[in-house]
C-alpha positions as CSV (number, residue, x, y, z in Angstrom):
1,X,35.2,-10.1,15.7
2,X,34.9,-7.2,13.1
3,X,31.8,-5.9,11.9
4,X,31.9,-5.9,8.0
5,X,29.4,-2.7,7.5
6,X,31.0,-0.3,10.4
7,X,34.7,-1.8,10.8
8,X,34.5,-1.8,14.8
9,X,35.4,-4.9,16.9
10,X,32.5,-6.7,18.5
11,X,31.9,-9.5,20.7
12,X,28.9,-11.8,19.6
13,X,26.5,-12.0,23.1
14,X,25.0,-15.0,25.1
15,X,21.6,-14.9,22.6
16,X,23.5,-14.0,19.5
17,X,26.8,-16.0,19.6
18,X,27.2,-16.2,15.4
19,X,26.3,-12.9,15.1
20,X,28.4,-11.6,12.6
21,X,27.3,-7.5,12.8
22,X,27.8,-5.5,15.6
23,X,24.0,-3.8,15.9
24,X,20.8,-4.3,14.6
25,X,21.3,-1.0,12.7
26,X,24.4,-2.6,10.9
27,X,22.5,-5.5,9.9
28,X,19.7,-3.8,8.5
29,X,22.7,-1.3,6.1
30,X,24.1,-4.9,5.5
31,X,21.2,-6.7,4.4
32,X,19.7,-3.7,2.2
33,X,23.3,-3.8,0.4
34,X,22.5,-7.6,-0.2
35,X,19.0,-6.6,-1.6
36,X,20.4,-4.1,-3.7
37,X,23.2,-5.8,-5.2
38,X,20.8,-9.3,-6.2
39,X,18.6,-6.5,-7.5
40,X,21.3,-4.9,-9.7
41,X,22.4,-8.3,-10.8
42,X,19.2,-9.6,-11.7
43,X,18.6,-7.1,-13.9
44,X,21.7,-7.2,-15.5
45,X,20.9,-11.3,-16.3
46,X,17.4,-10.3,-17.4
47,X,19.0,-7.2,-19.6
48,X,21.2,-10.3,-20.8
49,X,18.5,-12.9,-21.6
50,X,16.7,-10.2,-23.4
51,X,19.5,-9.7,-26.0
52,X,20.0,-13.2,-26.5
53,X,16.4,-13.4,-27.5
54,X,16.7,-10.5,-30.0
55,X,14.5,-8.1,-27.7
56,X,11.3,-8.2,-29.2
57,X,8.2,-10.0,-29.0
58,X,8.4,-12.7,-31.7
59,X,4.3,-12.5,-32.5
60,X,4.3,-8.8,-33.2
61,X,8.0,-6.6,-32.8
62,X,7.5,-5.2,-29.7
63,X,10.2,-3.6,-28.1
64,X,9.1,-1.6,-25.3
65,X,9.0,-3.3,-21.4
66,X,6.1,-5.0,-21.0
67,X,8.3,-8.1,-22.6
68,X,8.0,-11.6,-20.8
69,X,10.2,-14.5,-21.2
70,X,8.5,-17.3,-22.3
71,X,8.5,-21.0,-21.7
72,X,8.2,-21.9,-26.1
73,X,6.4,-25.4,-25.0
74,X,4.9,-24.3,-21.6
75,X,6.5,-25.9,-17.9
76,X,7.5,-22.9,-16.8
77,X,5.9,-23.6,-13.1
78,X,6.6,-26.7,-13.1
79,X,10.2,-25.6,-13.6
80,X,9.7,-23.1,-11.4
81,X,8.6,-25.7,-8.7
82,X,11.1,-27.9,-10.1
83,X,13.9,-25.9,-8.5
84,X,12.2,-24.4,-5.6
85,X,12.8,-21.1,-6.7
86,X,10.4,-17.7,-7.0
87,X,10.0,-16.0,-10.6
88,X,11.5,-13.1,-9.4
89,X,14.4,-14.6,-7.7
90,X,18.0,-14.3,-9.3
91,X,18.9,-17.7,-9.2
92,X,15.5,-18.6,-11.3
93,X,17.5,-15.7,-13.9
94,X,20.7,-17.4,-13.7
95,X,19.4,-20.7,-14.5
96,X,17.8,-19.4,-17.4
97,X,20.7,-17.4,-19.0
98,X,22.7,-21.1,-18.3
99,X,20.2,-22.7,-20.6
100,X,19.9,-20.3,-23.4
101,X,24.0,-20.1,-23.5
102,X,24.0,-23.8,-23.8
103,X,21.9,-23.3,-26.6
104,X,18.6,-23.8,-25.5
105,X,15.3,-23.4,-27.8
106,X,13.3,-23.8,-24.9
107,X,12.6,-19.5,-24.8
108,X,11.4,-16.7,-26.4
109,X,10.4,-13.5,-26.0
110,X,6.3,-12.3,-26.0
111,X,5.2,-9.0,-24.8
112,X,2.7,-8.9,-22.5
113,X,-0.6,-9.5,-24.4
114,X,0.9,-12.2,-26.7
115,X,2.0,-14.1,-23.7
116,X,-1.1,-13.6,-21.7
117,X,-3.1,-14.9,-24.9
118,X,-1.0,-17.7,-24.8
119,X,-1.4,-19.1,-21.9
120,X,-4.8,-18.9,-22.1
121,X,-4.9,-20.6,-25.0
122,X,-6.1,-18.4,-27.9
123,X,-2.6,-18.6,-30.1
């Protein structure tokens, strides 16, 4: 086998027979690539969300980054729970983006204390 991260030939051992890295050391480069890379693309789809919504908090303008996407008529943990999938996540991102590009209603954009005054009810 070939390790992906430092190109040398490896054979997987007794305890590790689908390894597919030849050290623990390449794992870790390989899985920090990983992280980075969801990372990067996550906030590309969140960059992308953003636009679609006009980026700005629909109560009051603001622009800066303390915006929050927001669920218009609530179930945001229940989707959330729904799809077994963390906030932060990029597949919870992706999912989103899908929706508004099929022409979903469903989101806007609030900034922080608009959205936190929302959800406890004093909108």
């Amino acid at each position: 086998m070939i390790c992906p991260v430092c190109k040398k030939n490896f054979i997987p051992d007794k305890y590790h027979p689908y390894a597919t890295r030849c050290s623990a050391k390449c794992s870790n480069i390989f899985n920090r690539l990983i992280h980075n890379y969801q990372l990067e693309r996550r906030h590309k789809v969140k960059k992308e969300i953003f636009e679609l919504l006009g980026n700005k908090c629909v109560k009051c303008g603001y622009t800066g980054v303390a915006l929050q996407v927001d669920h218009i008529n609530g179930g945001g943990k229940k989707e959330i729970t729904e799809y077994r999938i963390k906030q932060s996540s990029l597949v919870y991102w992706i999912h989103i983006l899908a929706k508004i590009k099929a022409g979903s209603k469903d989101y806007q954009l609030l900034c922080a204390n608009h959205n936190w005054e929302k959800y406890y009810g004093n909108i």
